[in-house]
C-alpha positions in Angstrom: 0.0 0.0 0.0 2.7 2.5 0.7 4.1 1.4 -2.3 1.1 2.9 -4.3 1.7 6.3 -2.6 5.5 6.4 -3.5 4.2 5.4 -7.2 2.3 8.2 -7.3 4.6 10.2 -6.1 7.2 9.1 -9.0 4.3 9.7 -11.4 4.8 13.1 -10.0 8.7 13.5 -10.3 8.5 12.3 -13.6 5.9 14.4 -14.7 8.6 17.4 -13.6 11.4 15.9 -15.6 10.0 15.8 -19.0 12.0 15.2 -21.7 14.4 18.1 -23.4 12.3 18.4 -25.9 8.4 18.5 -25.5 6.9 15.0 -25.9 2.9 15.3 -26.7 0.8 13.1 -24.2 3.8 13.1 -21.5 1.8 15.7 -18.9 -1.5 13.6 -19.8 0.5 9.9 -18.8 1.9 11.4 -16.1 -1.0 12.8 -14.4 -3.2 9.8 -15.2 -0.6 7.2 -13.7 -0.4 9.3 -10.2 -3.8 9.6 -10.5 -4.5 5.7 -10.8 -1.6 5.6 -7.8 -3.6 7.8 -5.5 -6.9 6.2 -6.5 -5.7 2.8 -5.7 -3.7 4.3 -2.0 -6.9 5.2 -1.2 -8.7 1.8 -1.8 -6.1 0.5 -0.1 -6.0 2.5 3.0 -9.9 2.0 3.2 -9.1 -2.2 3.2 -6.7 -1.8 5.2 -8.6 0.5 7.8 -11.8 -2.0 7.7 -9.6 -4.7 8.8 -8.5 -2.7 11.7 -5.2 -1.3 10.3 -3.5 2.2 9.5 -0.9 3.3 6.9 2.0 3.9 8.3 5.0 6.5 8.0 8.1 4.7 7.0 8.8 2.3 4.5 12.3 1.2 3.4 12.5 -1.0 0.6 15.9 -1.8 -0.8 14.6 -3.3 -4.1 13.6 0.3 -5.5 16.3 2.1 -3.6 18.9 -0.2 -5.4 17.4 0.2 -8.8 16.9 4.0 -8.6 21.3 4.3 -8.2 21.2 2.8 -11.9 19.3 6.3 -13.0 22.4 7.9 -15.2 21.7 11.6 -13.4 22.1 14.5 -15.3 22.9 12.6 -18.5 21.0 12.4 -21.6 19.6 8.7 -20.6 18.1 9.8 -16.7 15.2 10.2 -18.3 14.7 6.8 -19.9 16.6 5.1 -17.1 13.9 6.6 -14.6 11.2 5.3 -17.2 12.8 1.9 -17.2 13.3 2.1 -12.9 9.6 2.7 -12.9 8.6 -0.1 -15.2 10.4 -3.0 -13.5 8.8 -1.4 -10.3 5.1 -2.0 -12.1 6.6 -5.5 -13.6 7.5 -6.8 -9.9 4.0 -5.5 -8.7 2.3 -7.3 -11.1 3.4 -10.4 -10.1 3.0 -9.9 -6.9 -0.8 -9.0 -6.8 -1.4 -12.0 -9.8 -0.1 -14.4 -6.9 -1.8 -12.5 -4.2 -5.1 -12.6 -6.4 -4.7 -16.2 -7.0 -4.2 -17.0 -3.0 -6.1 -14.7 -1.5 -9.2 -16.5 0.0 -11.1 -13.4 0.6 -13.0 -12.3 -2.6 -13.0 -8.6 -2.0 -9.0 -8.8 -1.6 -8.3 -10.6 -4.6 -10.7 -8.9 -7.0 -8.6 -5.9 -5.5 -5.6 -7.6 -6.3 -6.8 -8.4 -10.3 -7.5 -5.0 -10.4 -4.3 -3.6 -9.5 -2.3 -6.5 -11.3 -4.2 -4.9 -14.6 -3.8 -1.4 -13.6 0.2 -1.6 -13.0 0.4 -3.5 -16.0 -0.9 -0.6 -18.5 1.5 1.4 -16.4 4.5 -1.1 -17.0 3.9 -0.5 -20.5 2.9 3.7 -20.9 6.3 3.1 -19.4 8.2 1.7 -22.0 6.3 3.2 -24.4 7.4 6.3 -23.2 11.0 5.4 -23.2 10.6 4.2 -27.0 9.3 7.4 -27.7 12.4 9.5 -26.4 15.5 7.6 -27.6 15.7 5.2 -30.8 14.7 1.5 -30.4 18.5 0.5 -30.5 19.1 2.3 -27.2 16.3 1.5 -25.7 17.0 -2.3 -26.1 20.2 -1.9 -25.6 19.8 0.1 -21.9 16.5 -2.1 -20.8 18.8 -5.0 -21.1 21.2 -3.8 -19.0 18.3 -2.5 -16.6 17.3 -6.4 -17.0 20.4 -7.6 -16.2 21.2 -5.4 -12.8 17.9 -6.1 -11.8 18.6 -10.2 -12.0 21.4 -8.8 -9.4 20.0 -6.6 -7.1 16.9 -9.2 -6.8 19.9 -12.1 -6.3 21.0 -10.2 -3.3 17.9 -9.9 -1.9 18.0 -11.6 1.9 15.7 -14.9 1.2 12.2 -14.4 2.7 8.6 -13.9 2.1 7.8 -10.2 1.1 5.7 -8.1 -1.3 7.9 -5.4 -3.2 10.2 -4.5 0.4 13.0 -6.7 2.7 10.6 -5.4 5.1 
């Protein structure tokens, strides 16, 4: 759940750090990703307050913290590289809410968690999309490889352990 609030707040970012040159749609995504973000925060947070929980402050997750120190800052590629961070964040989620969907026993949980497996999916690929738009397909397949590749790492060093999207 925090996880949807930090997405929407990267929604944000992103829509901040627009290309160099004007790319049509990008404010529209942008806003219509952190909008889905917020949307499904606040489903969240109502599930989780039902059940007798709360949101809480802090969150660390050393996953997304990892990938974010592959973003190339202040080069001509942070841009793509924080469109690629952000789609292997949406990849990972999908996954995880496909299998919390599928063993979730509680039918209001996982038709929640089919909905967000289908909403972070359209993100993973505005995402790419994106990223196709701004640099030519050869660097974009070049770099989302070697996104692919440090990912395979940073998910290899991962402590062993039961989680959704955190070590925590």
């Amino acid at each position: 759940m925090f996880l949807e609030k930090k997405a929407a707040n990267n929604a944000m970012d992103l829509l901040t750090h627009w290309p160099n040159e004007w790319l049509p749609g990008w404010v529209e995504t942008m806003t219509s990703v952190a909008r889905d973000e917020a949307a499904h925060l606040a489903q969240a947070t109502r599930l989780l307050m039902k059940r007798g929980g709360r949101l809480t402050r802090i969150h660390k997750n050393p996953y997304a913290n990892a990938l974010r120190l592959l973003v190339r800052k202040g080069t001509e590629g942070e841009t793509i590289d924080r469109l690629f961070v952000s789609a292997l964040i949406e990849a990972r989620s999908c996954e995880r809410f496909a299998a919390l969907a599928t063993a979730s026993s509680d039918p209001e949980l996982a038709a929640f968690y089919k909905a967000l497996f289908s909403s972070e999916f359209g993100h993973y690929k505005v995402f790419l999309r994106l990223a196709n738009k701004i640099a030519s397909k050869a660097q974009v397949e070049v770099r989302w490889q070697e996104m692919l590749a440090a990912e395979a790492r940073i998910l290899a060093e991962q402590p062993p352990g039961s989680r959704i999207h955190s070590g925590y």
